[in-house]
C-alpha angles and dihedrals in degrees: 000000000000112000090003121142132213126197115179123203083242093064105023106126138221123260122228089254098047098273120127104229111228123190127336137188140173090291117018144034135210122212137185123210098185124178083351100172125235109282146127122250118204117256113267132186108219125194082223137086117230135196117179139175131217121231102172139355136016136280132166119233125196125193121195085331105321112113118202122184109237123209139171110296091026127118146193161177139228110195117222106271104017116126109233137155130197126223117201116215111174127006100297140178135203144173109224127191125188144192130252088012131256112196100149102357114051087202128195104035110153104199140087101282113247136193090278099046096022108109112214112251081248095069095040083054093048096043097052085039086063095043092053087053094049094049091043088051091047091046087058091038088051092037088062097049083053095054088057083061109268099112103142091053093044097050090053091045077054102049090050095042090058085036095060087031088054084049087055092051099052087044083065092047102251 
């Protein structure tokens, strides 16, 4: 199983809104929203698309102002872009997947943060800390293969690698 990943429901570990992230590969993400209490989140624009299943309870979801009642066995999809908001009417719980994935970072939201999406100022720190470490460890890795006599490749292989790192980091705000 070469590039699987396992996530067992021993170490799966909690999102920054609540959720337990599942799974998540190069292009995709799985999420669990389990006994979530009745409440309403605020409405969000996402540069991801989201389809989800209900496995218990109801919510409401409205998409760009169109609300639908969701129940267990239901499913649905946010397209990329569309403005929505759940309310959760009674204690309900969901698998979401999304694309691209957002384990750590919930990318692309396009409101004012509030106390339930705003990441402390800690795990911003942290998380461009780590990036910095990863482009710093490729740059060896790439400057060594350099050295052997493939320069040229190894300076292109360099230049997309921070470009797609520096992508990461705004996408953690910093």
């Amino acid at each position: 199983m070469a590039g699987a990943s396992i996530v067992s429901s021993a170490t799966a570990q909690a999102g920054d809104l609540g959720e337990i992230e599942l799974a998540s590969g190069q292009r995709v993400s799985m999420r669990l929203w389990r006994d979530e209490e009745p409440h309403p989140k605020a409405s969000v624009r996402r540069d991801y698309e989201t389809v989800g299943y209900v496995i218990s309870g109801k919510a409401e979801l409205t998409i760009e102002g169109e609300a639908a009642l969701l129940a267990a066995g239901d499913s649905w999809v946010v397209p990329a872009g569309a403005k929505h908001a759940y309310r959760i009417i009674e204690k309900f719980t969901a698998i979401e997947a999304t694309a691209p994935p957002t384990h750590g970072s919930h990318t692309g939201a396009h409101s004012e943060p509030t106390e339930e999406t705003a990441m402390d100022d800690d795990h911003l720190d942290k998380a461009v800390a780590e990036l910095r470490r990863e482009v710093a460890s490729e740059r060896e890795r790439l400057s060594a293969l350099a050295d052997s006599g493939s320069q040229r490749l190894a300076e292109t292989r360099l230049a997309r690698y921070e470009a797609e790192q520096l992508k990461r980091a705004s996408d953690f705000g910093k």
